[in-house]
C-alpha positions in Angstrom: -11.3 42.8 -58.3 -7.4 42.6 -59.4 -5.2 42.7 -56.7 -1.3 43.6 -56.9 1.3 41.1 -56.1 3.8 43.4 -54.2 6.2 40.9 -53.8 6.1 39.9 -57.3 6.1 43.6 -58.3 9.0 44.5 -56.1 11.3 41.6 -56.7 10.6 42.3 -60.9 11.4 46.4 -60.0 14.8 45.3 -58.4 15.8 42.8 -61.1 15.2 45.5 -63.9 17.0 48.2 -61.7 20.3 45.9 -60.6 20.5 44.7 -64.8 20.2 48.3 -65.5 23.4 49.5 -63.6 26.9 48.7 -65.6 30.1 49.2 -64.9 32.1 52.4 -65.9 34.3 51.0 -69.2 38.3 52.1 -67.9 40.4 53.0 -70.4 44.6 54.2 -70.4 44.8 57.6 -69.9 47.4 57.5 -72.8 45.7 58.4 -76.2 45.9 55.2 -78.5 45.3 55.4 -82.4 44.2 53.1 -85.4 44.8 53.6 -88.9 41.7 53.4 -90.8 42.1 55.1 -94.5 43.7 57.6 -96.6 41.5 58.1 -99.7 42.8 60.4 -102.5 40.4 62.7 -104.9 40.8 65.2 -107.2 40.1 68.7 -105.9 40.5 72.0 -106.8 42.9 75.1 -104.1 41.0 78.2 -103.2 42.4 80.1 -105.9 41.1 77.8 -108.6 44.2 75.5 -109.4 43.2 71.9 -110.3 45.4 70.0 -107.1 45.2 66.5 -105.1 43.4 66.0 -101.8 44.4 63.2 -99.6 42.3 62.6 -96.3 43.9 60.8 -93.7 41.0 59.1 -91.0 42.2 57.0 -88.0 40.1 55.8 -84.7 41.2 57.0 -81.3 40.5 56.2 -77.6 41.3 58.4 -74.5 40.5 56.9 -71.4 40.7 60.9 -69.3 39.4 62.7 -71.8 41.8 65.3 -72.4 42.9 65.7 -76.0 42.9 68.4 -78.3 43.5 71.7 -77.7 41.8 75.3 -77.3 42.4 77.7 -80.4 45.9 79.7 -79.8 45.9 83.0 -77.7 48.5 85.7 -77.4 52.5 84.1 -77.8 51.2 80.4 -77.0 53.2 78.3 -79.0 52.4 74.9 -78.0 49.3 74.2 -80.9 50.3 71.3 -82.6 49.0 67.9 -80.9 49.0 65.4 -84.4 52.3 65.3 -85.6 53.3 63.4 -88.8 56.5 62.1 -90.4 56.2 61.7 -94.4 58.1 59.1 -95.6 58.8 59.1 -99.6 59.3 55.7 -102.2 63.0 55.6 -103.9 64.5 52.9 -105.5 62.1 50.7 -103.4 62.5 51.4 -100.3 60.2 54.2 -98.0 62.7 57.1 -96.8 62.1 60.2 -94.6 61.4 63.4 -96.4 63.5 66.3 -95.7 61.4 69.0 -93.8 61.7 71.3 -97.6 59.9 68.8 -99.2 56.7 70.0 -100.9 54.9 66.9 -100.0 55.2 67.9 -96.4 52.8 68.3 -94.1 51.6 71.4 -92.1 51.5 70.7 -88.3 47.8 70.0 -87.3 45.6 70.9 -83.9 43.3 68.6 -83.1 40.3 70.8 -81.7 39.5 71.0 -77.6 37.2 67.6 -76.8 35.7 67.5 -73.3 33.1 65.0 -72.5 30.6 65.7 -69.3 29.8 63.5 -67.0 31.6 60.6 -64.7 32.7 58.9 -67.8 35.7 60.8 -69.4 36.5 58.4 -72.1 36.9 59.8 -75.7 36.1 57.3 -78.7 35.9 58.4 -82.4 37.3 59.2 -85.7 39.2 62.0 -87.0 39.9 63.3 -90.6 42.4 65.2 -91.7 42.6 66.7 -95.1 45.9 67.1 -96.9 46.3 69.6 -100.2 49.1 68.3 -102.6 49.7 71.2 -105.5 53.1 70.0 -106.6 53.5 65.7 -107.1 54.3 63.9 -109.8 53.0 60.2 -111.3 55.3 58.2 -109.5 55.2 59.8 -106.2 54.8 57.1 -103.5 54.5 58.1 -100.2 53.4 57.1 -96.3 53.2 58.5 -93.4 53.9 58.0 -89.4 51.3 59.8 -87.1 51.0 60.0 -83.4 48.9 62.1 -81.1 49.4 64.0 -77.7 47.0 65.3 -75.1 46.8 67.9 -72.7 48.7 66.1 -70.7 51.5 65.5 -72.8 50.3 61.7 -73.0 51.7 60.5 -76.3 50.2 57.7 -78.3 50.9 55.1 -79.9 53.0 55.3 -83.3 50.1 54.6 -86.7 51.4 54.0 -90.3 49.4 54.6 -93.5 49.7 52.3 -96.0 51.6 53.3 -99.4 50.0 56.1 -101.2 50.0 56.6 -104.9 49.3 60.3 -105.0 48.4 60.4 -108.6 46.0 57.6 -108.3 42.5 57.8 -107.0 42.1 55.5 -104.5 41.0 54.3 -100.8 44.2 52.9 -99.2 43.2 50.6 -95.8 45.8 48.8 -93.4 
């Protein structure tokens, strides 16, 4: 007959169960952001019209949870929570654009993100496509990016590297 070490069984049981439980990773509630790529492809607008794309992706962490936001209702006018300074190349050096400038961007909502559970923490990538109609072969450009959340927690400041919008390219850090 085989018979059961209870000791032995119980003191392996508690091991596995004490190596099981982990800490709860802590993180800022202030969003913080990476730069990862901008790529730059050929593409076409939805009329048809041969145009640029440019996809900006960076990495970001949020240690509450709270970023993005819900999709506008009635005269809300608070929707924009990634905002973006483009910067242009002229006689080597990296400028601000003026706000008329074709190049520039539309404001951008990052979508509502809530994540269940005791652990609140937001980790991931986000990609944002850009449409450029009007540019010309020498246009050099970056851009400045920060986000916001919910609770008006502002991130850190990213940078792009410099962009050659007639090139097809990946640009990294």
């Amino acid at each position: 007959m085989n018979r059961v070490n209870y000791p032995a069984l119980l003191l392996i049981i508690s091991v596995l169960a004490l190596s099981s439980c982990r800490k709860i990773v802590q993180l800022p509630p202030v969003p913080s952001i990476k730069f990862t790529s901008f790529t730059i492809f050929d593409t076409t607008d939805i009329l048809g019209n041969t145009a640029k794309g440019g996809r900006l992706k960076f990495y970001f962490e949020d240690g509450d949870g709270d970023l993005g936001l819900q999709a506008p209702t009635g005269n809300q006018t608070d929707t924009t929570n990634l905002f973006l300074t483009l910067y242009r190349k002229k006689s080597g050096y990296m400028v601000p654009a003026l706000s008329n400038d074709p190049l520039f961007p539309s404001p951008y909502r990052i979508p509502y993100m809530e994540r269940l559970g005791v652990n609140k923490i937001l980790k991931g990538t986000i990609s944002v496509t850009f449409l450029y109609l009007f540019y010309s072969p020498v246009d050099t450009i970056k851009y400045d990016f920060y986000i916001k959340d919910r609770a008006l927690n502002e991130s850190n400041m990213a940078s792009t590297s410099e962009i050659v919008i007639s090139a097809n390219n990946i640009y990294l850090k």
